[in-house]
NUDRENLUM-677082 format. One line per 3 residues: number of its first residue (from 1); their letters; for each residue x, y, z of N, C-alpha, C. Coordinates in steps of 0.2 Angstrom, whole numbers, plus 5000, padded with zeros to 4 digits. Layout:
# residues N
NUM = A = X:Y:Z:X:Y:Z:X:Y:Z  ...
# end
This chain:
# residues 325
1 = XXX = 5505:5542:5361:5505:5541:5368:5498:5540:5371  5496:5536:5376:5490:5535:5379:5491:5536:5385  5485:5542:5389:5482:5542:5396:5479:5542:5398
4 = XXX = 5478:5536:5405:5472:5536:5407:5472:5538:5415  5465:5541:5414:5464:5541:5423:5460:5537:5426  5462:5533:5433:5457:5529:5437:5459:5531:5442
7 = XXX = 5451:5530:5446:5451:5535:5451:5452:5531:5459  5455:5535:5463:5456:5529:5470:5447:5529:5473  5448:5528:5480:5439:5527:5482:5441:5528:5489
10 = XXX = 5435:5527:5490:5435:5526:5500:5427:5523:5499  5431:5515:5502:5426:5510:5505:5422:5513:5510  5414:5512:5510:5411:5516:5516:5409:5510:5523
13 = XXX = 5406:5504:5517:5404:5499:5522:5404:5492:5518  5405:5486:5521:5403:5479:5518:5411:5479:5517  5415:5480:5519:5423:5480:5517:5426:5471:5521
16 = XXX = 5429:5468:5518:5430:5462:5522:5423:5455:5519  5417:5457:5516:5415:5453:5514:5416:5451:5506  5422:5455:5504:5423:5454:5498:5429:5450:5495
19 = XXX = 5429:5446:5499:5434:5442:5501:5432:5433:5496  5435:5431:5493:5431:5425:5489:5429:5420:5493  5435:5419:5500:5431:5414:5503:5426:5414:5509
22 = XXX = 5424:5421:5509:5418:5423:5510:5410:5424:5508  5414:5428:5501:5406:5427:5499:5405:5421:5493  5407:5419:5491:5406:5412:5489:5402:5408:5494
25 = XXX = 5404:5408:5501:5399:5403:5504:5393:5407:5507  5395:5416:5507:5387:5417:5510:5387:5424:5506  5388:5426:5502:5387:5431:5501:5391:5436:5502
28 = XXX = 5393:5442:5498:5394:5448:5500:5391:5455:5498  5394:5461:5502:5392:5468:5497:5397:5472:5499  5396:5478:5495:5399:5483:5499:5395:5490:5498
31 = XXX = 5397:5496:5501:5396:5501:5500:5403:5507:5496  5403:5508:5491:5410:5513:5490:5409:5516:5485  5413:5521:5485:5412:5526:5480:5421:5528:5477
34 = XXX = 5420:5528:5471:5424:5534:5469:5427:5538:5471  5433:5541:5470:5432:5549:5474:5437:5554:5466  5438:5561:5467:5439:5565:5462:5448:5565:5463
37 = XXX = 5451:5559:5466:5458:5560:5467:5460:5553:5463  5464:5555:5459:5467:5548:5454:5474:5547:5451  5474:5541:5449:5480:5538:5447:5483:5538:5440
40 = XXX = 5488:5540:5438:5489:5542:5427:5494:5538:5427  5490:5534:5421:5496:5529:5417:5497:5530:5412  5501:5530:5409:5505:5534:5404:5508:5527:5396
43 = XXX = 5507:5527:5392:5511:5522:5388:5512:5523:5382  5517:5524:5379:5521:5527:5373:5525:5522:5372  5525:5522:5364:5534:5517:5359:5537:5520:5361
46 = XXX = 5543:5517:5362:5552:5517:5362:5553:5520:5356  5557:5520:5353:5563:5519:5348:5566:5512:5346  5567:5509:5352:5572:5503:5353:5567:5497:5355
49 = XXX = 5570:5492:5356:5564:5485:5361:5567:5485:5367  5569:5491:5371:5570:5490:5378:5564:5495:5382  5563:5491:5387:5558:5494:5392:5558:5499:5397
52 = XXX = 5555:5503:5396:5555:5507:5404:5550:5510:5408  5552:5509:5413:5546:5509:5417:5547:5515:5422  5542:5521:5423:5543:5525:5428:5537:5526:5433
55 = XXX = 5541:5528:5440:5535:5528:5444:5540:5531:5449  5540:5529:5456:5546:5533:5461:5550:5531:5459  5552:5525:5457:5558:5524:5452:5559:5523:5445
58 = XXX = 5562:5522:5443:5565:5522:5435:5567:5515:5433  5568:5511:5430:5568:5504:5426:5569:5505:5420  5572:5504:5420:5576:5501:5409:5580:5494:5409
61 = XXX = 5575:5489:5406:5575:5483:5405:5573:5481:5400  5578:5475:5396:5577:5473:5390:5571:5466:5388  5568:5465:5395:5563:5462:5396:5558:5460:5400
64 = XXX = 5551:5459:5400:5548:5459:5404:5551:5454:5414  5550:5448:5412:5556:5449:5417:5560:5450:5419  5562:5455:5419:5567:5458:5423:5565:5465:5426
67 = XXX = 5556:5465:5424:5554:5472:5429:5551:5469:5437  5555:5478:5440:5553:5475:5450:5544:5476:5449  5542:5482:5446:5536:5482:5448:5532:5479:5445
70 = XXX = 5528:5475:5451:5525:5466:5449:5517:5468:5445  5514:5477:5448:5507:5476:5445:5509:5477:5437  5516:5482:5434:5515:5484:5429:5516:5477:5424
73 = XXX = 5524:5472:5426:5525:5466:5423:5520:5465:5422  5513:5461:5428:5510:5458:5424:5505:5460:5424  5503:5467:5419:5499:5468:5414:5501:5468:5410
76 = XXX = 5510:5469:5407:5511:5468:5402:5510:5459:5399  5511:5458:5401:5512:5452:5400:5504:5449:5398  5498:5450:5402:5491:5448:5403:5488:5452:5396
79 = XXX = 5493:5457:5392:5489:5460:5389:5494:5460:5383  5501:5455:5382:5504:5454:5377:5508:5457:5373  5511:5464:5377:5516:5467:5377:5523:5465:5378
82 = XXX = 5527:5464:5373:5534:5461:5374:5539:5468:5376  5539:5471:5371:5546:5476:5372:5545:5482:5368  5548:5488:5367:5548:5494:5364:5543:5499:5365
85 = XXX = 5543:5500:5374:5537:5504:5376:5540:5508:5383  5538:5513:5384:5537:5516:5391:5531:5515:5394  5532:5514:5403:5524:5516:5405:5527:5519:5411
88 = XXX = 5523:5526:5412:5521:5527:5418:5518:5527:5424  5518:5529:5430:5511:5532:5432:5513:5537:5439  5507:5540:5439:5508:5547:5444:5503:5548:5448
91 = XXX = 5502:5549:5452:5495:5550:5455:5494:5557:5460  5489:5557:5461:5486:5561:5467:5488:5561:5473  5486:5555:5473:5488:5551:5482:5495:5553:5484
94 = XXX = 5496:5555:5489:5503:5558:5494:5507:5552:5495  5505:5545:5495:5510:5538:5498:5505:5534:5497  5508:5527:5497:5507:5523:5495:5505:5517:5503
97 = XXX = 5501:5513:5502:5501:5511:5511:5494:5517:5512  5489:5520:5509:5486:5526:5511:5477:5522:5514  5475:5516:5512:5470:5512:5512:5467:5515:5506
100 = XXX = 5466:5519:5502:5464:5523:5494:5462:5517:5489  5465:5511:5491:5465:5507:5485:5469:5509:5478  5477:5509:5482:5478:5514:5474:5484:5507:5469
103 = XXX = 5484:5502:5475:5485:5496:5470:5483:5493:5464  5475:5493:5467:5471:5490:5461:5470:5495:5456  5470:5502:5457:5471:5507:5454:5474:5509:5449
106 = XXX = 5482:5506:5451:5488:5506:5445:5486:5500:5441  5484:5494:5442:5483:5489:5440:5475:5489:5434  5473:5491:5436:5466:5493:5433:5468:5499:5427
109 = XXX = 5470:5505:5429:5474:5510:5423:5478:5506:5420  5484:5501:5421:5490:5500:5417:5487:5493:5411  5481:5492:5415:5479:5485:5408:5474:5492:5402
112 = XXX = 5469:5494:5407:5466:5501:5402:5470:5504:5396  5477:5503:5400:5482:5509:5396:5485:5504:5391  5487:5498:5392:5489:5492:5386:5487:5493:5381
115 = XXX = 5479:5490:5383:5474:5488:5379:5473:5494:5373  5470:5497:5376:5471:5505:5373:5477:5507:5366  5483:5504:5369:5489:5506:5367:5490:5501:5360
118 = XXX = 5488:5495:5359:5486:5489:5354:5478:5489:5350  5475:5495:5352:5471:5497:5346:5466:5492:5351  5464:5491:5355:5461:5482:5357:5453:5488:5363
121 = XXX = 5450:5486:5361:5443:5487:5366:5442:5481:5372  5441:5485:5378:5439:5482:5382:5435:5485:5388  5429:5478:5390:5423:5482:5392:5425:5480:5399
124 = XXX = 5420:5484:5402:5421:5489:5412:5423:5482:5413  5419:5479:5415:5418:5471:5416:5423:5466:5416  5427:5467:5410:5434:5462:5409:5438:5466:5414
127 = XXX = 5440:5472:5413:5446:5477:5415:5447:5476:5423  5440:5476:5427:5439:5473:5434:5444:5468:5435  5438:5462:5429:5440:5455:5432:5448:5455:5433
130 = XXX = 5452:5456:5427:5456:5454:5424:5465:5457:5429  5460:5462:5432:5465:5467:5436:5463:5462:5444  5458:5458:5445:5458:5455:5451:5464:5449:5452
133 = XXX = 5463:5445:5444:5466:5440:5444:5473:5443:5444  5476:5447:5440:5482:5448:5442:5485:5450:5448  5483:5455:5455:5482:5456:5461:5482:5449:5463
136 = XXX = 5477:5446:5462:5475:5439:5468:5479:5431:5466  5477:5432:5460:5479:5424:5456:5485:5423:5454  5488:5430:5450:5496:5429:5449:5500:5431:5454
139 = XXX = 5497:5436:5458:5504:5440:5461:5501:5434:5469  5496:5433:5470:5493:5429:5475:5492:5434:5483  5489:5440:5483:5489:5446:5486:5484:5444:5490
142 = XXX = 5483:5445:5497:5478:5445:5501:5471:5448:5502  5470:5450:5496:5465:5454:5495:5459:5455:5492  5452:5458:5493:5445:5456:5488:5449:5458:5483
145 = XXX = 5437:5460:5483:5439:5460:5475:5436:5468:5474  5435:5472:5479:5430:5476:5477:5435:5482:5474  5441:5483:5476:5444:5491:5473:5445:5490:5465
148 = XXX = 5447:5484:5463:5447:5483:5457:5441:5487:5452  5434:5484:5456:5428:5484:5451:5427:5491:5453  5426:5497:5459:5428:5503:5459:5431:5506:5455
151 = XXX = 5438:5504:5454:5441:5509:5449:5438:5509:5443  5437:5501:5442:5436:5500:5435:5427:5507:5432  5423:5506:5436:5418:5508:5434:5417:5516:5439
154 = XXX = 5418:5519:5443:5418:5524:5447:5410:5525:5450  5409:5530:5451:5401:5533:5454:5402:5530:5462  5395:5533:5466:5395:5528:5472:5391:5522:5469
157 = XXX = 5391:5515:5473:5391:5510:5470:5387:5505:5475  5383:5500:5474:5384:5495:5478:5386:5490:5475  5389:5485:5477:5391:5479:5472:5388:5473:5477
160 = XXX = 5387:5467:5477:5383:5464:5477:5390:5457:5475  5392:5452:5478:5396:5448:5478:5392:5442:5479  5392:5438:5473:5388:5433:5474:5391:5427:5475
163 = XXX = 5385:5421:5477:5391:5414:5478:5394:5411:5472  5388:5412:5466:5391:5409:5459:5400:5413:5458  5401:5418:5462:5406:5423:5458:5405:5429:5455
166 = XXX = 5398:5430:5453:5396:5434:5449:5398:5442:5452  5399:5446:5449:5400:5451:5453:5393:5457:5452  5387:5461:5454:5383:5464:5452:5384:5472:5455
169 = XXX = 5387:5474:5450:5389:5482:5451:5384:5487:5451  5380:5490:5454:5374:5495:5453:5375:5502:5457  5375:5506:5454:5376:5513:5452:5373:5516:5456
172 = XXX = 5374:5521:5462:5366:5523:5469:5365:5529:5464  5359:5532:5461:5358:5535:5461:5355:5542:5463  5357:5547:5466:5355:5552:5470:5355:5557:5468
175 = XXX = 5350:5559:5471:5350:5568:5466:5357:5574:5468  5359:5576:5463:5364:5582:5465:5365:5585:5472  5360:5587:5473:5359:5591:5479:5362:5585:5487
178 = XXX = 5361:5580:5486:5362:5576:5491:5368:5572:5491  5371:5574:5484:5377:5571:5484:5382:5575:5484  5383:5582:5481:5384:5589:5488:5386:5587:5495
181 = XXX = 5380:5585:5498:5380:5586:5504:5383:5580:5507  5383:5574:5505:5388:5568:5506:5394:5570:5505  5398:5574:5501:5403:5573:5500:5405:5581:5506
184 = XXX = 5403:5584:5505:5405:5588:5510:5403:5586:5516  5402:5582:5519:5400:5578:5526:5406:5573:5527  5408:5571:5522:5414:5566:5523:5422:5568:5521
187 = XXX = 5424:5568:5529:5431:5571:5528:5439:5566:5528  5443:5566:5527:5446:5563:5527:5455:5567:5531  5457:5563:5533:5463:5565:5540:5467:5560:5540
190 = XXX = 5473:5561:5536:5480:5557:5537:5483:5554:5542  5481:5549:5545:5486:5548:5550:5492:5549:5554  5495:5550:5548:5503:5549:5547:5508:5543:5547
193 = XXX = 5502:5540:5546:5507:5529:5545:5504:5529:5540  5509:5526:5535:5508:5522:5531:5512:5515:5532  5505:5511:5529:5507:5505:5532:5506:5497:5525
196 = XXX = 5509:5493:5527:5510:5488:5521:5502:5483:5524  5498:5484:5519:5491:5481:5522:5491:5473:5521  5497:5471:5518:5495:5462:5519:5497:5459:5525
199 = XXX = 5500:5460:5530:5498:5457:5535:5493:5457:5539  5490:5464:5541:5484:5464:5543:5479:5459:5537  5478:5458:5530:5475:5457:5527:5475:5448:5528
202 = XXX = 5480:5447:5527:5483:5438:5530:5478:5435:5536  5479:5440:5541:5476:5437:5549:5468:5439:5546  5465:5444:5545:5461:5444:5542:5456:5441:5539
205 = XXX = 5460:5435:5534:5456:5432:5531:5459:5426:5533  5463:5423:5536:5463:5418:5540:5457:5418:5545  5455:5424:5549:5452:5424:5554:5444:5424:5551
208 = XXX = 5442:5421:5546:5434:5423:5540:5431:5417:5543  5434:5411:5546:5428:5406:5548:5424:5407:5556  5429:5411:5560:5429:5412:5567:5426:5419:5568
211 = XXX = 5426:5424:5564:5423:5428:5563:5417:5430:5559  5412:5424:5557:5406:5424:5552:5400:5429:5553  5401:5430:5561:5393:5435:5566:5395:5439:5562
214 = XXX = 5402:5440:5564:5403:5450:5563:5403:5452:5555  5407:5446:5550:5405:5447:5544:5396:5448:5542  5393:5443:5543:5387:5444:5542:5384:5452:5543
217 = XXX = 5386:5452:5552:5382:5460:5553:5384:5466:5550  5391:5466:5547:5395:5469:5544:5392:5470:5534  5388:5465:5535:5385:5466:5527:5378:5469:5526
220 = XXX = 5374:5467:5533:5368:5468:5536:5370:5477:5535  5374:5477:5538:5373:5486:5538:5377:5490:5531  5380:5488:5527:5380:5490:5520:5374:5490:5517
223 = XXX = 5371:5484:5518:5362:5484:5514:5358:5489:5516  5358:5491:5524:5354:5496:5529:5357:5506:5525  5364:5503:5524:5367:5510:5523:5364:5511:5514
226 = XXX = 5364:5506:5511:5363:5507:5502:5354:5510:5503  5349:5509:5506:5343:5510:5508:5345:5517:5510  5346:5517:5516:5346:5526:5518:5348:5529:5514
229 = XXX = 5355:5529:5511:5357:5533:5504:5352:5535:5500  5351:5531:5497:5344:5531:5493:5339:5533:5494  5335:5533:5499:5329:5536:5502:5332:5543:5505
232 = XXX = 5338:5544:5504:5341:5551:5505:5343:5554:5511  5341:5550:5518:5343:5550:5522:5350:5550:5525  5356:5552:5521:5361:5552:5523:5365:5552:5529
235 = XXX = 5361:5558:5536:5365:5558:5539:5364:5550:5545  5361:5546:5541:5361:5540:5546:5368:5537:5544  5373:5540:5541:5378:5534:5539:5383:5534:5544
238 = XXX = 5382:5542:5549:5387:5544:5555:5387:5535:5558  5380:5536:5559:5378:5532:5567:5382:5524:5565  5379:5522:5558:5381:5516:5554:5389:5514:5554
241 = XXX = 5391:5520:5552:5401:5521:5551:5400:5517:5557  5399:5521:5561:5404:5520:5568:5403:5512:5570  5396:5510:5569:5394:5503:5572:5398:5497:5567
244 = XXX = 5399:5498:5561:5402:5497:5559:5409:5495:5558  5413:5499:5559:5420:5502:5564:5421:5498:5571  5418:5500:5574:5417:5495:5581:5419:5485:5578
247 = XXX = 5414:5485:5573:5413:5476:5571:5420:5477:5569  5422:5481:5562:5428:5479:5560:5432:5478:5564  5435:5482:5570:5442:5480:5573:5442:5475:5577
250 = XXX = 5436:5471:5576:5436:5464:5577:5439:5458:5574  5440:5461:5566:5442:5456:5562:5449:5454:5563  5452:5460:5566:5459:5455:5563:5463:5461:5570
253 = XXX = 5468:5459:5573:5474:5461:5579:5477:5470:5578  5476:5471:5569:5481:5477:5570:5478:5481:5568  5471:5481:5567:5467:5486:5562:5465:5494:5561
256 = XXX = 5467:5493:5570:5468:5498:5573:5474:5498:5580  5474:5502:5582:5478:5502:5591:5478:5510:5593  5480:5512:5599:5477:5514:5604:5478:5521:5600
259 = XXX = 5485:5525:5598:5485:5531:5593:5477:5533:5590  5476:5527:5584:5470:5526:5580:5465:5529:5584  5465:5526:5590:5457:5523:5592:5458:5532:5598
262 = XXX = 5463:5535:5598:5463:5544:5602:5461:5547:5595  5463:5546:5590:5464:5550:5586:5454:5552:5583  5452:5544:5582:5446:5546:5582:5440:5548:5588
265 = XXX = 5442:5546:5593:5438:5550:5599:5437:5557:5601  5444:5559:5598:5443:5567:5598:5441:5568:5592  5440:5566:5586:5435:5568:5580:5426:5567:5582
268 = XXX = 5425:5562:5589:5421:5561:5590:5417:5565:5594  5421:5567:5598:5421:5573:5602:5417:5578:5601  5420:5580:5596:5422:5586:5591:5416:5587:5589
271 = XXX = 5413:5580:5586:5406:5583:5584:5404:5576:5577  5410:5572:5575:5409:5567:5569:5405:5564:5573  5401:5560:5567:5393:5555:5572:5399:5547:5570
274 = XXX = 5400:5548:5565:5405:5541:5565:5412:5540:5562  5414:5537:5559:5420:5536:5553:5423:5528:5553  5427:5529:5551:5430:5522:5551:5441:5522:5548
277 = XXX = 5446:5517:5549:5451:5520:5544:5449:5514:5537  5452:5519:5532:5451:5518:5526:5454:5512:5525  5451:5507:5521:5459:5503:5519:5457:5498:5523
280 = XXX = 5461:5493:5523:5464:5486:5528:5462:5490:5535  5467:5495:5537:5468:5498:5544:5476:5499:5545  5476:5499:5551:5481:5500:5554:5485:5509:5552
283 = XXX = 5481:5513:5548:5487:5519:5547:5483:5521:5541  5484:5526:5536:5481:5528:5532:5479:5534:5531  5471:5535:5529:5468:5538:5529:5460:5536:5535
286 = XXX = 5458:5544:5537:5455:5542:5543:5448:5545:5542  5441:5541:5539:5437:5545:5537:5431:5546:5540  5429:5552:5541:5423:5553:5546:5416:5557:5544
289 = XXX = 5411:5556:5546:5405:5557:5544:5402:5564:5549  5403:5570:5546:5402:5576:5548:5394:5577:5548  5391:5580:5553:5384:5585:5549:5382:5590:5554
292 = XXX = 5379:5591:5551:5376:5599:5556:5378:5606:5558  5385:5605:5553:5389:5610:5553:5395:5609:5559  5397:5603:5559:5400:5602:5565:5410:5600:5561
295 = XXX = 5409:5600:5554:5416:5600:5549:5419:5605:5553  5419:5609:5555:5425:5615:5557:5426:5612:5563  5422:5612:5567:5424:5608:5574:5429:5603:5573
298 = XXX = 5427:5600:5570:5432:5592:5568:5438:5593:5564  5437:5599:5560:5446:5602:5558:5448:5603:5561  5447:5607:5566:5449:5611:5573:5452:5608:5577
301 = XXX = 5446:5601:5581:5450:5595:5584:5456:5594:5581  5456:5592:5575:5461:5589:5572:5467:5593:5569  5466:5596:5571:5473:5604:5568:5478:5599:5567
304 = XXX = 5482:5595:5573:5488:5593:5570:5489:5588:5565  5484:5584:5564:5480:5578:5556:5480:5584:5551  5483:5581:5545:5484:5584:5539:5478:5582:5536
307 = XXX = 5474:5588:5535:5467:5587:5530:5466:5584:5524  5464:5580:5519:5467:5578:5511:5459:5578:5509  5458:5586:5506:5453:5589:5504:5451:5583:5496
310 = XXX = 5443:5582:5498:5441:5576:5491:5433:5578:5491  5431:5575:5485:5423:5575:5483:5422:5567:5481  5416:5565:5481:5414:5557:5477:5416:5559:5470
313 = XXX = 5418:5554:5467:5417:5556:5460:5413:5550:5456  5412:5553:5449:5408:5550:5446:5412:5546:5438  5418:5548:5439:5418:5542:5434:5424:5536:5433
316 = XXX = 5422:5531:5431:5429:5526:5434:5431:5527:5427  5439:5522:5426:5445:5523:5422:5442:5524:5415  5446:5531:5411:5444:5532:5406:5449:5533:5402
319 = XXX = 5450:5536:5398:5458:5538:5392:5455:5546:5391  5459:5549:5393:5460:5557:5393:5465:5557:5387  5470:5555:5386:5475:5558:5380:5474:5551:5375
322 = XXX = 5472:5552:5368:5476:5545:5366:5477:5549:5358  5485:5548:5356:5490:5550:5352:5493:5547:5348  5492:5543:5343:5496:5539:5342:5497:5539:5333
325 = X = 5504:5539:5331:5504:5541:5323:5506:5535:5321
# end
């Protein structure tokens, strides 16, 4: 038996410029990190050449076509598994639809956990690509690229999206102490929607020629936020969030609406310098940039919002169990 864990994240800034037919013509970036909340893929031999696959539901099936869940199919298939296996996976995350990233998440674990499971090595690098191209190019998802290389590799991150394609993943380095205080500064708050992020994600990226300012200034200020981090200025990232926030619900009609846009106001009330919601938008998770000892105030506001206690984490997909005789 093989386990792996990959981790979900919460995108802080540059989200939308990771989009291929975006930065291919100008560039992109993002800001994101890892977080300590993750997703377990599981994969053991049969007995038999029949398949099964468990997650919220159950699947036993004598062949790859004929499984519903499209991330698992096709990693089996991308990684040349035919029959006599189980896989499954479990996570941390409360629901699905939570903006966590925890699709690229399953995807990125279930090719880790093949590969793994056939004796076969594979580096940070392929494990990203390979989990994009199934997301994007098989299943043809509306989606970057950036949860992917998150999961794959973990830490807080800047990644770097270039025209070649290339992707440039670099690692923020900060001292302990500061990254402590980041992670206890950023809170996150349920909204109580969950939501299927490809329609917003569709208008989105239909809308990338007509909305090029807002992308630009929206990459501008991941560059301005990866600099403060680093020189350790963290609490500028309230101010950044929220300018930020403001751009993005420019991109696309359902990113937010009017619940969203009370639900943050009284966090901002309350004492949050910014936030933004996690994910595409519309519902999810609602993350906000606390300091000054102003976290209690903003649990307080938000007493009716179910808290979903996290830290940054630092490591992307790894194999915690592997068993095999």
């Amino acid at each position: 038996m093989i386990i792996i864990q990959s981790p979900l994240r919460v995108s802080l800034f540059g989200g939308g410029t990771d989009f291929p037919s975006y930065f291919r013509e100008h560039g992109g970036c993002v800001l994101t990190s890892a977080i300590d909340k993750n997703i377990f893929v599981t994969i053991k031999k049969r007995f038999d050449d029949k398949i099964r696959i468990g997650y919220t539901k159950t699947e036993m099936v004598d062949s790859i076509e004929e499984i519903n869940h499209e991330l698992i199919r096709e990693a089996l298939r991308k990684t040349g598994i035919a029959n006599g296996v189980e896989v499954t996976t479990m996570g941390d995350i409360p629901s699905q639809g939570s903006g966590l990233g925890s699709s690229s998440t399953v995807t990125v674990g279930a090719l880790h956990a093949m590969y793994t499971y056939q004796r076969q090595s594979i580096l940070t690098e392929q494990l990203a690509r390979e989990a994009c191209e199934i997301e994007r190019e098989i299943l043809g998802k509306p989606i970057g690229i950036q949860d992917q290389y998150i999961a794959a590799y973990g830490g807080l991150r800047f990644m770097d999206f270039q025209k070649s394609g290339e992707v440039v993943s670099r690692r923020i380095h900060i001292n302990d102490r500061t990254m402590r205080r980041l992670s206890d500064n950023l809170l996150l708050f349920f909204t109580g929607v969950t939501r299927k992020a490809d329609a917003i994600l569709v208008e989105q990226k239909k809308n990338i020629v007509d909305r090029l300012s807002i992308l630009n200034e929206m990459k501008d200020i991941a560059h301005q936020a990866c600099s403060e981090v680093e020189n350790g200025n963290i609490d500028e990232l309230g101010a950044l969030l929220h300018e930020s926030w403001e751009l993005k619900k420019r991109l696309a009609s359902r990113i937010s609406n009017p619940a969203l846009d009370d639900m943050y106001t009284i966090a901002r009330k309350a004492g949050a310098l910014g936030g933004k919601i996690s994910g595409a938008g519309g519902g999810g998770f609602l993350l906000l940039y606390c300091a000054n000892g102003c976290q209690e105030k903003v649990r307080d506001a938000l007493r009716d919002y179910q808290e979903y206690p996290f830290a940054l984490g630092q490591d992307g997909s790894k194999v915690i169990f592997d068993y095999q005789r």
